[in-house]
C-alpha positions, -999 to +999 in steps of 0.1 A: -339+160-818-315+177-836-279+176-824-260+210-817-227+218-837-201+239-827-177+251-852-149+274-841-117+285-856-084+264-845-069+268-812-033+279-830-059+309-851-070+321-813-039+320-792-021+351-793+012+362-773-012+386-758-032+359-743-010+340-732+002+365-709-030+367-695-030+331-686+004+336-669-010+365-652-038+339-639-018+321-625+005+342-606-026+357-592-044+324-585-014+307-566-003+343-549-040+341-534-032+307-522+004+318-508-018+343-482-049+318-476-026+288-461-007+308-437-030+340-430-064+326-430-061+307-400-047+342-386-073+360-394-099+336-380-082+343-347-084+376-350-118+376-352-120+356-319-122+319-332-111+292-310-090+264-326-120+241-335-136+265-354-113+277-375-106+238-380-141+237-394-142+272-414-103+260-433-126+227-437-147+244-456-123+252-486-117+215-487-148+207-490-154+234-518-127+215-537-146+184-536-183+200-545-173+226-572-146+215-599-170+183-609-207+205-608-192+233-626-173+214-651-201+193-660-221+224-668-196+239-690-189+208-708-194+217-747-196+254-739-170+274-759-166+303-736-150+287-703-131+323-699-164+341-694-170+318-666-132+325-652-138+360-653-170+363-639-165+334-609-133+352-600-151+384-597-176+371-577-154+355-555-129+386-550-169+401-540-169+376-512-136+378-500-139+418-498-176+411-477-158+393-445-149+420-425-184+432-428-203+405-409-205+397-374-221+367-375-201+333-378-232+314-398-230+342-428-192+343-427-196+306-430-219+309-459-193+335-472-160+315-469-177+285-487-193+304-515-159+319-521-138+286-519-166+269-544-161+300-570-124+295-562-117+256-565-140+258-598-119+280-616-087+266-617-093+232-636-112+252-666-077+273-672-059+236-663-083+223-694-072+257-717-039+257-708-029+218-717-052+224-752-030+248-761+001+231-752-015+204-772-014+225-805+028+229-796+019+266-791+038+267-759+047+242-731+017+235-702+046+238-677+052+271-691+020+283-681+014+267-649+048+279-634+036+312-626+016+301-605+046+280-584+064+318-590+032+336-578+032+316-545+063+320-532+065+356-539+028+362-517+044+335-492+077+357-488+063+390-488+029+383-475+052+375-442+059+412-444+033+430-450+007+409-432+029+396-404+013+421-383-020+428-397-035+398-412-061+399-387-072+432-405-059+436-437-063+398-449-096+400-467-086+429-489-049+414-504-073+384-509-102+402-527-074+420-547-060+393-557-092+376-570-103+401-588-069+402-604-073+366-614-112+381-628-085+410-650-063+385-662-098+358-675-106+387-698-074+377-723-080+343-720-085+324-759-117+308-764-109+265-767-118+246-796-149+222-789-158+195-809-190+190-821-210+161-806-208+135-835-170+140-831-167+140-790-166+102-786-139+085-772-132+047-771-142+025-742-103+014-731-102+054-723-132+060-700-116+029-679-082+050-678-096+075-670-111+064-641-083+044-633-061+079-633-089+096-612-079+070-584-040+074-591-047+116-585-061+107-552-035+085-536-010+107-548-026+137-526-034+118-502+002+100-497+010+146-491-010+139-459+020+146-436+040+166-456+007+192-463-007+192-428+022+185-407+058+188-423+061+223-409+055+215-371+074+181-378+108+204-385+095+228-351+096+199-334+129+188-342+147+219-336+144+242-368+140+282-364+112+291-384+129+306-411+145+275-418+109+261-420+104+286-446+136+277-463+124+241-470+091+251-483+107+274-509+133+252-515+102+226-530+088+248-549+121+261-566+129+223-574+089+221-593+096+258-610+129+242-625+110+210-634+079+230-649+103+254-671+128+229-684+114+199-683+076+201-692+069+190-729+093+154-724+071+150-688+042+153-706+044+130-733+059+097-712+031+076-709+018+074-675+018+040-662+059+047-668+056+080-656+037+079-629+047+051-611+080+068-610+067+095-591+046+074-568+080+053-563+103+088-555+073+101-534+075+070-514+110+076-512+105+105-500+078+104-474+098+073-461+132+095-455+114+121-439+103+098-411+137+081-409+158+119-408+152+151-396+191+153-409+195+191-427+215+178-457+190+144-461+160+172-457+175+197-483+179+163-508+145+148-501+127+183-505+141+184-542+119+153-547+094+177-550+096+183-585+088+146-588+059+140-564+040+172-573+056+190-607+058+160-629+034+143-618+008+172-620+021+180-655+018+143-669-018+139-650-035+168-664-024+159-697-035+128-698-067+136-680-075+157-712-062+131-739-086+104-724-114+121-714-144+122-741-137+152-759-170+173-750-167+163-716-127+175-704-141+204-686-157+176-662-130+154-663-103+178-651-131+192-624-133+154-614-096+150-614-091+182-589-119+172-567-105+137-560-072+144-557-069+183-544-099+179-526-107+144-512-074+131-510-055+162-494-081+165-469-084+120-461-042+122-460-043+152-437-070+139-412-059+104-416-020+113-410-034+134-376-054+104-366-017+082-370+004+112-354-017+109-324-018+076-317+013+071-292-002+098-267+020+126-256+039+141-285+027+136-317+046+113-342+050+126-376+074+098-384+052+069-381+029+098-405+053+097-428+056+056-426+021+057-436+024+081-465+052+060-480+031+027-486+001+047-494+026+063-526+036+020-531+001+010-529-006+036-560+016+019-581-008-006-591-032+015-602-006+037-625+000-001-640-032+002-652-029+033-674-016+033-711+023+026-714+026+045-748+017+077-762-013+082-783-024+103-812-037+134-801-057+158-824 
């Protein structure tokens, strides 16, 4: 059989200023849908009536969207040189669903609804991951550049989706949600097509697949070491005495310490080879997780939060690169879906459910610290795995 060739112009001849908004734009709007889904979806489950275990199983469901999606969608688009179409049309779709909850009474179609929107949803965001490093690959801009809008587009919808939804999320939820998809659908529509290789080219050494797999595992202890700081951190500062605005304060205060990271720090991040790289951020999240369950001190909680940029911005930045340097090159769009779904997907949700399992363990009040315990030698135990990835750059093409 004859082998297919794809021949397209280079990624510097299709990258315009233009479209490169539009990827910012993404971005915002992707991460400002997920600033209103962490804290108002629950909210808006109750609204509709739902006792605690169910809305335990329908947020459940957008974890397990996260695991099915990424990998099944980015094998099918391996090799095809229009991944924005996809964007633009999943997006849509999804802002479709989002608009279609209010309208059902029944818990098994809103089921059916929430899932079919969390698959378009998870799929999505590792295709622009995949875009967006390519062209930071052909120096065009920085990947942290990019992605930073999205860390800028949270905290905005977390700040002033308090306001306006405060009151009315049981109501008003689905629509700032839909809206916002189908801004993310608007913004795919600029998006510059990627440069794909044709199949006689796509090969990649053996030594790669191995890292690759290798940095697959490394993505999912990572997420999973964020068990107690993703599911529990809030009600672990409640707990010790902090108004809820300060429990808003930290949060923001992490995410300003990975905008900082993302804006002046991403091309040098990037190209540090990972088994340097990486362990360092395994070692700091350790760090980290093992201070928050020593201290609920302000000052030692202000300093550990700026760890952040660490244990999520540089470590996300130097991962996604990587993930599309080693992966086979008509074959990244699955590698980066695989990379989300083990680490944003399987780990977040095994560190979450594992870190309540620990919290609960003492009986009475639950005991975040010995969660964080946990979380810190899960980040050590990682370290041996980051060993195993290259310890110097390559040439990229």
């Amino acid at each position: 059989m004859r082998r297919k060739r794809w021949f397209v112009a280079s990624m510097a001849d299709m990258v315009s200023h233009a479209s490169l908004l539009h990827i910012r734009l993404f971005y915002a709007a992707y991460f400002a849908a997920m600033g209103i889904v962490l804290p108002f979806f629950p909210v808006y489950l109750a609204g509709r009536g739902m006792d605690v275990a169910a809305i335990g199983v329908f947020t459940g469901l957008l974890s397990v969207a996260k695991v099915l999606a990424p990998p099944a969608v980015g094998r099918a688009l391996d090799g095809y040189p229009h991944p924005a179409r996809f964007i633009l049309f999943a997006s849509l779709a999804a802002g479709l669903l989002a608009l279609c909850f209010p309208w059902t009474s029944s818990d098994w179609v809103l089921a059916a609804l929430v899932l079919g929107f969390g698959c378009l949803w998870a799929a999505v965001l590792p295709l622009t991951d995949g875009l967006s490093v390519s062209v930071s690959e052909a120096a065009l801009i920085d990947y942290g550049r990019l992605r930073v809008w999205g860390s800028i587009g949270f905290v905005a919808a977390s700040l002033l989706g308090g306001l306006w939804l405060a009151d009315s999320a049981a109501v008003d939820f689905p629509y700032w949600l839909g809206a916002l998809m189908l801004l993310t659908a608007l913004s795919a529509s600029g998006f510059p097509e990627r440069q794909v290789e044709s199949e006689e080219q796509a090969g990649q050494p053996a030594v790669m697949q191995k890292s690759l797999i290798w940095l697959m595992l490394v993505g999912f202890v990572m997420q999973a070491s964020h068990g107690a700081y993703y599911g529990f951190f809030s009600l672990y500062l409640l707990q010790a005495g902090y108004a809820g605005w300060q429990v808003g304060a930290f949060w923001v205060l992490g995410v300003l310490a990975e905008i900082i990271l993302m804006w002046r720090f991403s091309r040098p991040v990037a190209e540090v080879a990972p088994a340097l790289l990486l362990s360092a951020c395994l070692l700091l999240a350790a760090l980290r997780w093992l201070g928050m369950g020593l201290t609920t001190s302000l000052v030692w909680l202000l300093l550990l939060q700026l760890l952040h940029a660490a244990s999520f911005a540089a470590f996300h930045i130097n991962a996604v690169t990587w993930v599309q340097r080693l992966a086979p090159k008509n074959r990244r769009a699955s590698a980066q879906g695989w990379y989300s779904a083990s680490g944003f997907g399987m780990g977040t949700a095994i560190g979450i459910m594992g870190c309540g399992w620990i919290a609960t363990q003492a009986g009475g009040e639950a005991d975040f610290s010995s969660a964080f315990f946990a979380c810190a030698v899960v980040a050590l135990l990682g370290i041996g795995a980051s060993l195993q990835l290259p310890r110097r750059g390559i040439s990229v093409r």
